[in-house]
mmJSON file of the N, C-alpha and C atoms, coordinates in Angstrom:
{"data_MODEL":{"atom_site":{
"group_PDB":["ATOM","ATOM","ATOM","ATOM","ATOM","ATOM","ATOM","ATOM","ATOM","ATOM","ATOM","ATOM","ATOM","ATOM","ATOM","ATOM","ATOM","ATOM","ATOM","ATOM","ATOM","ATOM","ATOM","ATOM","ATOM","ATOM","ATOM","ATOM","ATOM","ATOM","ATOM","ATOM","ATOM","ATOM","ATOM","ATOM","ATOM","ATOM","ATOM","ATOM","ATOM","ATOM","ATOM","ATOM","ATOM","ATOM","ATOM","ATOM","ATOM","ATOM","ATOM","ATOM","ATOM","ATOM","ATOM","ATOM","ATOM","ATOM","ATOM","ATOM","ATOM","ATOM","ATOM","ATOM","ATOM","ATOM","ATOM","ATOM","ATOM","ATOM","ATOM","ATOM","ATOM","ATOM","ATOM","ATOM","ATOM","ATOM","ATOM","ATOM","ATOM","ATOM","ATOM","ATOM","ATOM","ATOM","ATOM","ATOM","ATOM","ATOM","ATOM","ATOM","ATOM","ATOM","ATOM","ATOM","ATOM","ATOM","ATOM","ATOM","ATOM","ATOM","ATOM","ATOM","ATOM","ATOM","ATOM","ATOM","ATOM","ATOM","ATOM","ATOM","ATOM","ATOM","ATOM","ATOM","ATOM","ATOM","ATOM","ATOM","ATOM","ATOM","ATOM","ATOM","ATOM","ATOM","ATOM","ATOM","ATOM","ATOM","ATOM","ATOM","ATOM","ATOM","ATOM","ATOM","ATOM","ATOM","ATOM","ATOM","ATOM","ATOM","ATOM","ATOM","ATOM","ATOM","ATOM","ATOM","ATOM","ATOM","ATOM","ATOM","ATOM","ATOM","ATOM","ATOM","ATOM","ATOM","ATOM","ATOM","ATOM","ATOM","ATOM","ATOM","ATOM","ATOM","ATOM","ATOM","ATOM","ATOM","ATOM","ATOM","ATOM","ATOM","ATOM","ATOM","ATOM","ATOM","ATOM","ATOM","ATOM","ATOM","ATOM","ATOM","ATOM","ATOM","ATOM","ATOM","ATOM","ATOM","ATOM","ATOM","ATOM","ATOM","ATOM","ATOM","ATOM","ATOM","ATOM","ATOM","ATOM","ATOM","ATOM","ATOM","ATOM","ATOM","ATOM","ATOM","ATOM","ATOM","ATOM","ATOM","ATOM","ATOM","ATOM","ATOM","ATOM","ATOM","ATOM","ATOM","ATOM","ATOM","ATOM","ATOM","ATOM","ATOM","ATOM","ATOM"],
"id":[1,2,3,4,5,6,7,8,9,10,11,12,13,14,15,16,17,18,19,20,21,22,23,24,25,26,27,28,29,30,31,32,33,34,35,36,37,38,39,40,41,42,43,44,45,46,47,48,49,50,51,52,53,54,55,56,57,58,59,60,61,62,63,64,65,66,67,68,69,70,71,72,73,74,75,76,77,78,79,80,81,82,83,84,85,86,87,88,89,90,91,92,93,94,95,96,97,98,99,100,101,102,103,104,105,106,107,108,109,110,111,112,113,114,115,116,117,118,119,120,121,122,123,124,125,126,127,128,129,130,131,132,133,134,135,136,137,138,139,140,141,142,143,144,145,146,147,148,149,150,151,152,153,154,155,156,157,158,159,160,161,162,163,164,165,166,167,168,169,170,171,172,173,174,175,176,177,178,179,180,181,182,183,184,185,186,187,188,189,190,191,192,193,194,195,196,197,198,199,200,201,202,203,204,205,206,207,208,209,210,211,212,213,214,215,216,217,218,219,220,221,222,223,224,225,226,227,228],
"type_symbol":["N","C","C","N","C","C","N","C","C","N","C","C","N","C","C","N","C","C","N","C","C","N","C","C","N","C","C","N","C","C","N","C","C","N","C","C","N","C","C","N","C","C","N","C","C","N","C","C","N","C","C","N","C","C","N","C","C","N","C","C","N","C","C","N","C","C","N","C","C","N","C","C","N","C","C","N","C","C","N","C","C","N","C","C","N","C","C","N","C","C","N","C","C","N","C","C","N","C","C","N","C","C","N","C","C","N","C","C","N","C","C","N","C","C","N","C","C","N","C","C","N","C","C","N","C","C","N","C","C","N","C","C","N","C","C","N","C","C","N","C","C","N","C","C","N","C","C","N","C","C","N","C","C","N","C","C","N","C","C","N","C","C","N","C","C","N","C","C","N","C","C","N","C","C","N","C","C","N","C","C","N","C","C","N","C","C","N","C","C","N","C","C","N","C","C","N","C","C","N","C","C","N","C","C","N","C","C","N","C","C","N","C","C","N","C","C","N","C","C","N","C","C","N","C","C","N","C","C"],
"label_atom_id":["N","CA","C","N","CA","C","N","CA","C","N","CA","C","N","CA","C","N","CA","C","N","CA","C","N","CA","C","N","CA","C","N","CA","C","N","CA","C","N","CA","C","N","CA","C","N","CA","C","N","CA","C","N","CA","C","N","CA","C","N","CA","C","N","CA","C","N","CA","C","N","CA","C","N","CA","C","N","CA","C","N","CA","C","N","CA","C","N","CA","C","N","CA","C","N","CA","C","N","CA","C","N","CA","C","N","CA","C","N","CA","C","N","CA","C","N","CA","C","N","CA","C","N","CA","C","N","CA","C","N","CA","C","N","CA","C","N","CA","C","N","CA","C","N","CA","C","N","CA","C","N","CA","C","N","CA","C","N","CA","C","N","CA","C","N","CA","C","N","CA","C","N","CA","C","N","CA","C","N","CA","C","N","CA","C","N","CA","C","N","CA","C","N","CA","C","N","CA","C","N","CA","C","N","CA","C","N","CA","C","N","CA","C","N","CA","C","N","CA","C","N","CA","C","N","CA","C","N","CA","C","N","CA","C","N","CA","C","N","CA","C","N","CA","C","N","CA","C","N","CA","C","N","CA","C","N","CA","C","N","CA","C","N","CA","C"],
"label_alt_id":[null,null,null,null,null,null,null,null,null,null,null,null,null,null,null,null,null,null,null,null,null,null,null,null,null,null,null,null,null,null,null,null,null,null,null,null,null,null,null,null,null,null,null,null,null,null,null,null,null,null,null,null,null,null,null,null,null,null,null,null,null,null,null,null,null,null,null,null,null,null,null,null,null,null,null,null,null,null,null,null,null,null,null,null,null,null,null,null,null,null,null,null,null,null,null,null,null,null,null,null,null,null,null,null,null,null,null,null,null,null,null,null,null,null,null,null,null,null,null,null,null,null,null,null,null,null,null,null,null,null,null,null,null,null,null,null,null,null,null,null,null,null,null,null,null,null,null,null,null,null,null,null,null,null,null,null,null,null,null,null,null,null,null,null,null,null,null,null,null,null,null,null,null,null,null,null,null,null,null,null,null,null,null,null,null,null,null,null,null,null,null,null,null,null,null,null,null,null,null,null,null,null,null,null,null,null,null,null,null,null,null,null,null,null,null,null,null,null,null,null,null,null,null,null,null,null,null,null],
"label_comp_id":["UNK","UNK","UNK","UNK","UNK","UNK","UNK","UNK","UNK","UNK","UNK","UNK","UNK","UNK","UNK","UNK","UNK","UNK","UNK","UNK","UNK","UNK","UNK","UNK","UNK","UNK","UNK","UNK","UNK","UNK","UNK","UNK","UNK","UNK","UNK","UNK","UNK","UNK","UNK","UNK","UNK","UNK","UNK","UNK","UNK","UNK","UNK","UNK","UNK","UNK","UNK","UNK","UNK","UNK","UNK","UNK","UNK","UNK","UNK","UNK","UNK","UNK","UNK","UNK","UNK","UNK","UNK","UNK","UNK","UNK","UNK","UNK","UNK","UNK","UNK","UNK","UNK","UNK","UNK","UNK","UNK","UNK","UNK","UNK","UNK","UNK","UNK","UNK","UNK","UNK","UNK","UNK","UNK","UNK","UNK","UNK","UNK","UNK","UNK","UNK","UNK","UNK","UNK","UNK","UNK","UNK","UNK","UNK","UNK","UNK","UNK","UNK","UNK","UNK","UNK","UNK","UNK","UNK","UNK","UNK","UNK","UNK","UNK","UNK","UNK","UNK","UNK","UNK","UNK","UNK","UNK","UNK","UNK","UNK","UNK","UNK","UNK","UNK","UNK","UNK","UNK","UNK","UNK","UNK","UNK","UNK","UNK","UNK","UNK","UNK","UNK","UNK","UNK","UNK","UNK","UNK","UNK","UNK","UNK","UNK","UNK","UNK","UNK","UNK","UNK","UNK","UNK","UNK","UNK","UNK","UNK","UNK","UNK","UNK","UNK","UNK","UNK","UNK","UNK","UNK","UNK","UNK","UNK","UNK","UNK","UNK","UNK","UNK","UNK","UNK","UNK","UNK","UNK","UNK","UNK","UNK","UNK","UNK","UNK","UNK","UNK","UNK","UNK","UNK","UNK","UNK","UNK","UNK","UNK","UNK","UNK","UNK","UNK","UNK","UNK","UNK","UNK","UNK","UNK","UNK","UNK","UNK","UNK","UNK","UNK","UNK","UNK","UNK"],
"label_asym_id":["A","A","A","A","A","A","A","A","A","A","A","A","A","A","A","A","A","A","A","A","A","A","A","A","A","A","A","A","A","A","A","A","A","A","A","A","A","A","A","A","A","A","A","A","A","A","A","A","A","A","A","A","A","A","A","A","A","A","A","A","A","A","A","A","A","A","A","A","A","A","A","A","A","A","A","A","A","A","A","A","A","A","A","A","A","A","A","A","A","A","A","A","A","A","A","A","A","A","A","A","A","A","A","A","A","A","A","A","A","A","A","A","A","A","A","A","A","A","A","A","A","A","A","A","A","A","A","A","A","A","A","A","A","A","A","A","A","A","A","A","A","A","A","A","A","A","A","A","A","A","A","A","A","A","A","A","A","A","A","A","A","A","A","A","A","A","A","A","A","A","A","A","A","A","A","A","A","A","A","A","A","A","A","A","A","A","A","A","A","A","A","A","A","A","A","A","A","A","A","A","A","A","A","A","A","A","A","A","A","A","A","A","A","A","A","A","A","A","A","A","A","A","A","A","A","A","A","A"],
"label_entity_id":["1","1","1","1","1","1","1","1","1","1","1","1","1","1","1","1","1","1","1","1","1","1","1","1","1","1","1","1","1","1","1","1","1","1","1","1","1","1","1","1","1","1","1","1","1","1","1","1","1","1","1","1","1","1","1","1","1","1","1","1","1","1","1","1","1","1","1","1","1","1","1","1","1","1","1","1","1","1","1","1","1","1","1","1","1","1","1","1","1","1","1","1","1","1","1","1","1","1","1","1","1","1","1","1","1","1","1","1","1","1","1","1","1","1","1","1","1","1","1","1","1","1","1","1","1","1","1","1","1","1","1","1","1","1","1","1","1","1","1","1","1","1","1","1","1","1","1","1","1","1","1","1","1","1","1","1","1","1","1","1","1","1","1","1","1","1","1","1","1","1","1","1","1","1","1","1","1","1","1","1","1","1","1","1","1","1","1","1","1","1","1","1","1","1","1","1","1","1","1","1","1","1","1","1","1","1","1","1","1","1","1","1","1","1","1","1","1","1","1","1","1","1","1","1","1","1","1","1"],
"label_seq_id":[1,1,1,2,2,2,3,3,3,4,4,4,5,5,5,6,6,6,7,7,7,8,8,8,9,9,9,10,10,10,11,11,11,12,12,12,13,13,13,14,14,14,15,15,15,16,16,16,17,17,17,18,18,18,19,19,19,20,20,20,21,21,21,22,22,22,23,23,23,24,24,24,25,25,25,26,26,26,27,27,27,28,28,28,29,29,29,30,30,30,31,31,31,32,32,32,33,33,33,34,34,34,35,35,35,36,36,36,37,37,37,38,38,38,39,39,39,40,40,40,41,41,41,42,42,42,43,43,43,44,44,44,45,45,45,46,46,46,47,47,47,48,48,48,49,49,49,50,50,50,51,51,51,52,52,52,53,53,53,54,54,54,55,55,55,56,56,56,57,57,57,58,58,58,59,59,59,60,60,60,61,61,61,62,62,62,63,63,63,64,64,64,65,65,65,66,66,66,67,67,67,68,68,68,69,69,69,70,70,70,71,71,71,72,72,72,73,73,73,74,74,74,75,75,75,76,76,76],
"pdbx_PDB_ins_code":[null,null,null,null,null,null,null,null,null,null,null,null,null,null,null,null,null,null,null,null,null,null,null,null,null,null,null,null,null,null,null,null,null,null,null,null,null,null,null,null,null,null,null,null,null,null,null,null,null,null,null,null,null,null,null,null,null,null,null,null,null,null,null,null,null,null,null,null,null,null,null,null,null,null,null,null,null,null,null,null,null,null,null,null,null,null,null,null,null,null,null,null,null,null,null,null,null,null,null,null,null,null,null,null,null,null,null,null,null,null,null,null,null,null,null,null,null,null,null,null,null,null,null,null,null,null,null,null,null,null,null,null,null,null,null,null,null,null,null,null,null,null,null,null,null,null,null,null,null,null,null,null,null,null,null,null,null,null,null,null,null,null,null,null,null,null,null,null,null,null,null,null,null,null,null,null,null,null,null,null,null,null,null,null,null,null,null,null,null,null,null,null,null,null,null,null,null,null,null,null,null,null,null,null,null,null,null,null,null,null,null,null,null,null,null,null,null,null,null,null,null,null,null,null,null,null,null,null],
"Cartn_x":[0.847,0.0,0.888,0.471,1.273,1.098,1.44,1.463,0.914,-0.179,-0.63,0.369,1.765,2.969,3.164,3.46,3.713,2.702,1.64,0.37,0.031,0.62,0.778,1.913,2.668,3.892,3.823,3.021,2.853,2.382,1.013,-0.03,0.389,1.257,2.096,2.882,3.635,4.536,3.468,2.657,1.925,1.248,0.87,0.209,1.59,2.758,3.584,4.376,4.282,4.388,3.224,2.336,1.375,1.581,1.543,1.844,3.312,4.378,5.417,5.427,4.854,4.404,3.625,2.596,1.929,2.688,3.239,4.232,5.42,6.089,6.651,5.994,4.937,3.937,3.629,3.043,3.212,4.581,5.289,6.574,6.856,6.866,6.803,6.063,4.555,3.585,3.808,4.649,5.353,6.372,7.354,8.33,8.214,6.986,6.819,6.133,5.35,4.875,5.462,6.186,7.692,8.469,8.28,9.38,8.752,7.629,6.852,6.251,6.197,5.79,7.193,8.579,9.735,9.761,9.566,9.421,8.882,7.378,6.481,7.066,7.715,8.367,9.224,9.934,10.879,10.78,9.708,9.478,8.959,8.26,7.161,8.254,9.352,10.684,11.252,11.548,11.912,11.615,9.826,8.938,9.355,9.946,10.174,11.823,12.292,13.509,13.91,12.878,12.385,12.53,12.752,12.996,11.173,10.965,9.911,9.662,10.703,10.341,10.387,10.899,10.709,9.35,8.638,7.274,6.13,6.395,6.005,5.419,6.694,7.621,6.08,6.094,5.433,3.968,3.664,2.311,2.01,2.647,2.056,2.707,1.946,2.518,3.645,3.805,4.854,3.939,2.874,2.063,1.583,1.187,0.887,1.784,2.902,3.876,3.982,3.915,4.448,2.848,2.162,0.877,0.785,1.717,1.679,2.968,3.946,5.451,4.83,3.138,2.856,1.951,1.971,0.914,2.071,0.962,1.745,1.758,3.284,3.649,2.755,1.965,0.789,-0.23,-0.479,-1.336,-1.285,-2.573,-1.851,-1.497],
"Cartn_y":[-1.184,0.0,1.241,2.286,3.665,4.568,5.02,6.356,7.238,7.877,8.853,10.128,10.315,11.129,10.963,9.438,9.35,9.586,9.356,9.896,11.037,11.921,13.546,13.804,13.262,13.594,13.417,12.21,11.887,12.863,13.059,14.281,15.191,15.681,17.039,17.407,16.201,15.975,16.072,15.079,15.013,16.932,17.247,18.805,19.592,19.731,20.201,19.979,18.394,17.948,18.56,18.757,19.261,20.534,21.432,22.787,23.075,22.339,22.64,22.427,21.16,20.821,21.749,22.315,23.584,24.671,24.458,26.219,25.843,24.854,24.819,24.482,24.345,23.885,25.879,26.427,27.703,28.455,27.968,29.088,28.238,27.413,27.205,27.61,27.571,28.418,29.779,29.983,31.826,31.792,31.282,31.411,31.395,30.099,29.605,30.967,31.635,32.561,33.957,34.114,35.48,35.14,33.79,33.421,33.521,33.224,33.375,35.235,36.077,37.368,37.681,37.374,37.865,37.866,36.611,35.923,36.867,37.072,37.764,38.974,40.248,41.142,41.357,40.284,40.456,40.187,39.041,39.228,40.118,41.291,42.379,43.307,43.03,44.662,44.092,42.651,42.282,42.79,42.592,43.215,44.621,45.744,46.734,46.53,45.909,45.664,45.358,44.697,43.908,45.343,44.751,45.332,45.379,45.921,46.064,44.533,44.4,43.085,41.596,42.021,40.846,40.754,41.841,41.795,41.884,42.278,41.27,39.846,39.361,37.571,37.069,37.965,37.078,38.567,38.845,38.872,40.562,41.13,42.055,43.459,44.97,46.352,46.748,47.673,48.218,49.081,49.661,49.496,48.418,46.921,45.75,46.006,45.716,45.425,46.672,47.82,48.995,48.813,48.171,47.999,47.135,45.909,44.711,44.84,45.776,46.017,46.901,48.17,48.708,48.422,46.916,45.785,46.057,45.64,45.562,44.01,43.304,42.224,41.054,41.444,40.209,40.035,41.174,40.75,39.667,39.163,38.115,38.572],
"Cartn_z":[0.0,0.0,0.0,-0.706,-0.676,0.059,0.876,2.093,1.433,2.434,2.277,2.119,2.33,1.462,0.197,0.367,-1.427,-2.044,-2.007,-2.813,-2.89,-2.338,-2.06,-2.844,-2.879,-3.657,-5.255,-5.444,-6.77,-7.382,-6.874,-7.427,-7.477,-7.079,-6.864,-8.332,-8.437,-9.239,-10.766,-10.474,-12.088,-12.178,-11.092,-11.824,-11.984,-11.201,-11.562,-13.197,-13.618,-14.549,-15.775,-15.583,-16.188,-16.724,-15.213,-15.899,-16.717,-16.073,-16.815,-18.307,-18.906,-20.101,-21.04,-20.198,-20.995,-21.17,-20.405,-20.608,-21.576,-21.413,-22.539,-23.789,-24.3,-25.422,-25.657,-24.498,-24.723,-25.591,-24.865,-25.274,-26.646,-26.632,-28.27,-29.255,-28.733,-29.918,-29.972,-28.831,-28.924,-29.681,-29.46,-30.672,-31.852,-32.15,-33.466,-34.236,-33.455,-33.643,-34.19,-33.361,-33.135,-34.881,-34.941,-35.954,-37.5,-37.03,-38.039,-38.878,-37.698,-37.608,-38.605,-37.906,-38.357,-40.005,-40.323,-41.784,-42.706,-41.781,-42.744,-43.087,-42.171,-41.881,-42.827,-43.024,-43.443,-45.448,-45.437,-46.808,-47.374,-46.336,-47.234,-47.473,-46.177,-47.014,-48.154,-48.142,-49.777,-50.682,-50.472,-51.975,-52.242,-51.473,-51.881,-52.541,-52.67,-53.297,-54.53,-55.032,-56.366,-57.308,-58.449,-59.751,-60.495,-61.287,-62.141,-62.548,-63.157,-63.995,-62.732,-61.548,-60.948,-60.058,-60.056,-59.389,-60.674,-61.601,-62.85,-62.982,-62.901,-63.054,-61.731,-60.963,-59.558,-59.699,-60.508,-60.681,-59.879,-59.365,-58.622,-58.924,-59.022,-59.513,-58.203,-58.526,-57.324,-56.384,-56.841,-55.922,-54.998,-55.487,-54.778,-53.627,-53.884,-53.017,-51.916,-52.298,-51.378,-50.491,-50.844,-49.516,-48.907,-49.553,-48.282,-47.493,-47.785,-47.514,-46.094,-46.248,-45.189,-44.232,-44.33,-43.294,-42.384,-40.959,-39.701,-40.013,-39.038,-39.106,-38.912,-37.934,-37.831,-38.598,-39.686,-40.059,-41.391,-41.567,-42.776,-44.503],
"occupancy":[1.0,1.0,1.0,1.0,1.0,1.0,1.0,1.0,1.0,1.0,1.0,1.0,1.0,1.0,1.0,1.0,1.0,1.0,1.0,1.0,1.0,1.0,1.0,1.0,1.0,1.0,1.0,1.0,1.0,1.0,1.0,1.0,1.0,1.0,1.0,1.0,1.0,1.0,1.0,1.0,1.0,1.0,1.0,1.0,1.0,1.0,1.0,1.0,1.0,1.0,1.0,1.0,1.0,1.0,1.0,1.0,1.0,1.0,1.0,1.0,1.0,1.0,1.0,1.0,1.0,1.0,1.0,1.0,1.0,1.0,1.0,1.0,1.0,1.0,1.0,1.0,1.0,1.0,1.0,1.0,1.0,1.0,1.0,1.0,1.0,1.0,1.0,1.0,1.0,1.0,1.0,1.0,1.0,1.0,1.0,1.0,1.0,1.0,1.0,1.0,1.0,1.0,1.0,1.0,1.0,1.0,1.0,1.0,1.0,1.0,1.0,1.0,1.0,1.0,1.0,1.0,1.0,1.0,1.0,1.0,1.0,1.0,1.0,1.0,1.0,1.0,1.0,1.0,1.0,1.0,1.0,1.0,1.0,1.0,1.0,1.0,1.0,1.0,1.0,1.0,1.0,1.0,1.0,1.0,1.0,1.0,1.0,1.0,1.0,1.0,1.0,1.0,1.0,1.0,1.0,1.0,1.0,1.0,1.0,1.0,1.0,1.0,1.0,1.0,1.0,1.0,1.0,1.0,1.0,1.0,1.0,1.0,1.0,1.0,1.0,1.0,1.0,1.0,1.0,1.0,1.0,1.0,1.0,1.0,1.0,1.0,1.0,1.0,1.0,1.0,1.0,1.0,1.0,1.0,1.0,1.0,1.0,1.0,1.0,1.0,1.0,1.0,1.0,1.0,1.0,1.0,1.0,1.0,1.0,1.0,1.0,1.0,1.0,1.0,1.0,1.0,1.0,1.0,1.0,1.0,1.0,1.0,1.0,1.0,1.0,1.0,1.0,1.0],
"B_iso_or_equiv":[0.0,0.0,0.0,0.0,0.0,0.0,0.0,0.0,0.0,0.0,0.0,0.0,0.0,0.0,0.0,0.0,0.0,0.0,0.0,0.0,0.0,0.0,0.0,0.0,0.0,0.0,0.0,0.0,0.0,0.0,0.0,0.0,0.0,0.0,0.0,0.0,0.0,0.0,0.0,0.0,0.0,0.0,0.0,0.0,0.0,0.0,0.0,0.0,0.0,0.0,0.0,0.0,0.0,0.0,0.0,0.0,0.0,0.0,0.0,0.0,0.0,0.0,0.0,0.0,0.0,0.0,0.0,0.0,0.0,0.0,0.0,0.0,0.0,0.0,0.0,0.0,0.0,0.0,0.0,0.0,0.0,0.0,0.0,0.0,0.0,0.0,0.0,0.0,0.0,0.0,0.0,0.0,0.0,0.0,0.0,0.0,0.0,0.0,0.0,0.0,0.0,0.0,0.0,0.0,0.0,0.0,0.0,0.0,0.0,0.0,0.0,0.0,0.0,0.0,0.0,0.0,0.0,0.0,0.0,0.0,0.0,0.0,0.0,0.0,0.0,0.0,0.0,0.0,0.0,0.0,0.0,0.0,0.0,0.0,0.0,0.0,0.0,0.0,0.0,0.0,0.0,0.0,0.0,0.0,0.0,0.0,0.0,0.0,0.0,0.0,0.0,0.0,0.0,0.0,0.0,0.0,0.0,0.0,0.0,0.0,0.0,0.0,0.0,0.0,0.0,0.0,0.0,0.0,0.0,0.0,0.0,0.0,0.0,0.0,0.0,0.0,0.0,0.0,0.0,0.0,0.0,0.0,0.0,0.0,0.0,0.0,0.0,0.0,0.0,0.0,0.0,0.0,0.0,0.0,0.0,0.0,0.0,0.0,0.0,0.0,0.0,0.0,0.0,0.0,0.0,0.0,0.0,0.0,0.0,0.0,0.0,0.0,0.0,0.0,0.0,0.0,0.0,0.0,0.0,0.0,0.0,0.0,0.0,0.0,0.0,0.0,0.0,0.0],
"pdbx_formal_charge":[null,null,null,null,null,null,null,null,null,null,null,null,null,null,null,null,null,null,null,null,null,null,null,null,null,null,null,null,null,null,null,null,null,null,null,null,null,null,null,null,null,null,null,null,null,null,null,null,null,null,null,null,null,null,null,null,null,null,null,null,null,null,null,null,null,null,null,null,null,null,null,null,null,null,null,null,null,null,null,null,null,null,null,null,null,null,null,null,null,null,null,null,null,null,null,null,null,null,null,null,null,null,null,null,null,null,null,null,null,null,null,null,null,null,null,null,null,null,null,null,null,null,null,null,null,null,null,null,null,null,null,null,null,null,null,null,null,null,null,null,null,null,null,null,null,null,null,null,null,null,null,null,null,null,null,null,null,null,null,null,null,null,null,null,null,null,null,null,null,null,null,null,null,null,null,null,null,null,null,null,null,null,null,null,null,null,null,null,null,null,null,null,null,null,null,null,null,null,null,null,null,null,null,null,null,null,null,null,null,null,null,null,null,null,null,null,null,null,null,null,null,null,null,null,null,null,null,null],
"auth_seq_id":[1,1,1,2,2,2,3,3,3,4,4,4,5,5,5,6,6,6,7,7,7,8,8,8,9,9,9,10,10,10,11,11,11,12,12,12,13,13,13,14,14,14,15,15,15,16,16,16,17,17,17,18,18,18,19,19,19,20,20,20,21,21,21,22,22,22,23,23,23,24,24,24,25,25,25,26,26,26,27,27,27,28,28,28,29,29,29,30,30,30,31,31,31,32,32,32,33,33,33,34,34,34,35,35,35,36,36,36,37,37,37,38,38,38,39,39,39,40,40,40,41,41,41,42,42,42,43,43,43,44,44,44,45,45,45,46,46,46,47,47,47,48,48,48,49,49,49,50,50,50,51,51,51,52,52,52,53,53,53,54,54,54,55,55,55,56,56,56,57,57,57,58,58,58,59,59,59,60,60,60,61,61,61,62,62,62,63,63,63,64,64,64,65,65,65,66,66,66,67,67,67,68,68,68,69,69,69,70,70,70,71,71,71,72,72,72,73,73,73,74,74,74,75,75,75,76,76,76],
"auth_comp_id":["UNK","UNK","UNK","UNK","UNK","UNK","UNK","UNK","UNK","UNK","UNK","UNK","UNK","UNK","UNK","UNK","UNK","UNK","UNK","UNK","UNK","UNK","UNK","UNK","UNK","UNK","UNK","UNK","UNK","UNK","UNK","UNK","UNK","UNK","UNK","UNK","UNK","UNK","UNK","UNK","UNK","UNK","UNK","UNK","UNK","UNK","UNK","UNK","UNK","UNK","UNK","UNK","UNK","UNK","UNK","UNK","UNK","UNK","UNK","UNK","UNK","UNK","UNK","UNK","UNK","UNK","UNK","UNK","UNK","UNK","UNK","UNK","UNK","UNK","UNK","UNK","UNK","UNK","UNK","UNK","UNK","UNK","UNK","UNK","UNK","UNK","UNK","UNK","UNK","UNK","UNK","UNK","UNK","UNK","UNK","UNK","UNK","UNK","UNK","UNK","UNK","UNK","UNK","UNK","UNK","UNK","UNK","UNK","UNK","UNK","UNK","UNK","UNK","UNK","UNK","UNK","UNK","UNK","UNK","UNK","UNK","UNK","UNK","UNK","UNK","UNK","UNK","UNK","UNK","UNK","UNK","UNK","UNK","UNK","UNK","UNK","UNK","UNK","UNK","UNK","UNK","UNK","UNK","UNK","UNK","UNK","UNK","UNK","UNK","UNK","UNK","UNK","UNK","UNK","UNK","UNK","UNK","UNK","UNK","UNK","UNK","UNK","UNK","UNK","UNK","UNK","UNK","UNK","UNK","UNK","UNK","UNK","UNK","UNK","UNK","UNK","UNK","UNK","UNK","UNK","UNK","UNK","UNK","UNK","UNK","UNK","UNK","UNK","UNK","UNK","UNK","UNK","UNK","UNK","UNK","UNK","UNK","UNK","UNK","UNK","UNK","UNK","UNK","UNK","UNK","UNK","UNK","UNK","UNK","UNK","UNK","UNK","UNK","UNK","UNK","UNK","UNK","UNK","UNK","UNK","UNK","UNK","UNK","UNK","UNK","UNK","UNK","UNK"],
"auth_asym_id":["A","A","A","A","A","A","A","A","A","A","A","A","A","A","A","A","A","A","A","A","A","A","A","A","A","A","A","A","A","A","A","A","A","A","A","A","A","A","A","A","A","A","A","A","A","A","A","A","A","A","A","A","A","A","A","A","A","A","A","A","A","A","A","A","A","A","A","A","A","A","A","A","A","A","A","A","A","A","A","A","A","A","A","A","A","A","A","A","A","A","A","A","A","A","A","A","A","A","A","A","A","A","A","A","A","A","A","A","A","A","A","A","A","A","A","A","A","A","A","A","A","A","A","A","A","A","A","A","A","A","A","A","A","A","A","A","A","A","A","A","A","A","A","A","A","A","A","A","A","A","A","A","A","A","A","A","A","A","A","A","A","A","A","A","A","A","A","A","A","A","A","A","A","A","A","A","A","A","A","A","A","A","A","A","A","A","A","A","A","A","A","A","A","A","A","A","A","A","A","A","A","A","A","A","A","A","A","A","A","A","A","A","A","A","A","A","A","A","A","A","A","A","A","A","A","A","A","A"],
"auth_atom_id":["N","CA","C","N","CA","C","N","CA","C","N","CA","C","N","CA","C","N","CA","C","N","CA","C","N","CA","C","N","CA","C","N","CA","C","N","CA","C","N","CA","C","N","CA","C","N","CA","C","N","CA","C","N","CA","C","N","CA","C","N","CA","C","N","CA","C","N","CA","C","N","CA","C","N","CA","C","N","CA","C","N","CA","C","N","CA","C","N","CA","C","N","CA","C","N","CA","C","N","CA","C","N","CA","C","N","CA","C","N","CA","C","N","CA","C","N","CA","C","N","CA","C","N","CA","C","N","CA","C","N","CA","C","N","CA","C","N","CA","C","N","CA","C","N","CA","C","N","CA","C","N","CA","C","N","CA","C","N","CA","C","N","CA","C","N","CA","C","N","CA","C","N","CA","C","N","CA","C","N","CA","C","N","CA","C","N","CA","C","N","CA","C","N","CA","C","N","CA","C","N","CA","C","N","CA","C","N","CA","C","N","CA","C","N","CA","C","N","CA","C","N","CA","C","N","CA","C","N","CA","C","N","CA","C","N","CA","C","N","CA","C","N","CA","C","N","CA","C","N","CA","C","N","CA","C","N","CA","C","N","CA","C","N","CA","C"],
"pdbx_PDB_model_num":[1,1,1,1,1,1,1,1,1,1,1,1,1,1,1,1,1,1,1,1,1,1,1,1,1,1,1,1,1,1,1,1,1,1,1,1,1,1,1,1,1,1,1,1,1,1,1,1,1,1,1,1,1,1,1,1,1,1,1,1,1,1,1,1,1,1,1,1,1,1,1,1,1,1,1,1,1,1,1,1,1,1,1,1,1,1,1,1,1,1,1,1,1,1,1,1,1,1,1,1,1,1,1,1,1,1,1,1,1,1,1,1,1,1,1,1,1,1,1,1,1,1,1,1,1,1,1,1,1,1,1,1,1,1,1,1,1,1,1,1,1,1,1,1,1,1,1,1,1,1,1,1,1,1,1,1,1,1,1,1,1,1,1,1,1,1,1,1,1,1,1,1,1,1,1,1,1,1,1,1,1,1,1,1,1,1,1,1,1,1,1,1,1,1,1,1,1,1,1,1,1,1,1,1,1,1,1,1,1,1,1,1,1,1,1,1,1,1,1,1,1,1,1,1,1,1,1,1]
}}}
């Protein structure tokens, strides 16, 4: 039979186990997130870099681009 300690201890352990698990599942959907924002960020200053003929090639005016280049990062 298991002591009423160890059975206190267990349970302890599994919610501690629990929350630690979420929080790192958290901080990953944060990063993944952060990393993802960056990406986007970083491809819309591309589009202002492009030549005539290479926003052409991929379909969009230099207008297109100078309005998704002035999206805030999160958005899609």
């Amino acid at each position: 039979m298991v002591s009423s300690t160890v059975a206190r201890s267990n349970s302890g352990s599994s919610l501690i186990d629990s929350v630690l698990m979420r929080t790192i599942a958290w901080r990953r959907a944060a990063l993944a997130r952060l990393d993802e924002w960056q990406q986007r960020s970083a491809g819309r200053q591309e589009l202002l870099t492009l030549t005539e003929r290479d926003l052409r090639d991929i379909g969009i005016t230099r207008n297109d681009a100078q309005l998704e280049a002035n999206k805030p990062f999160w958005e899609r």
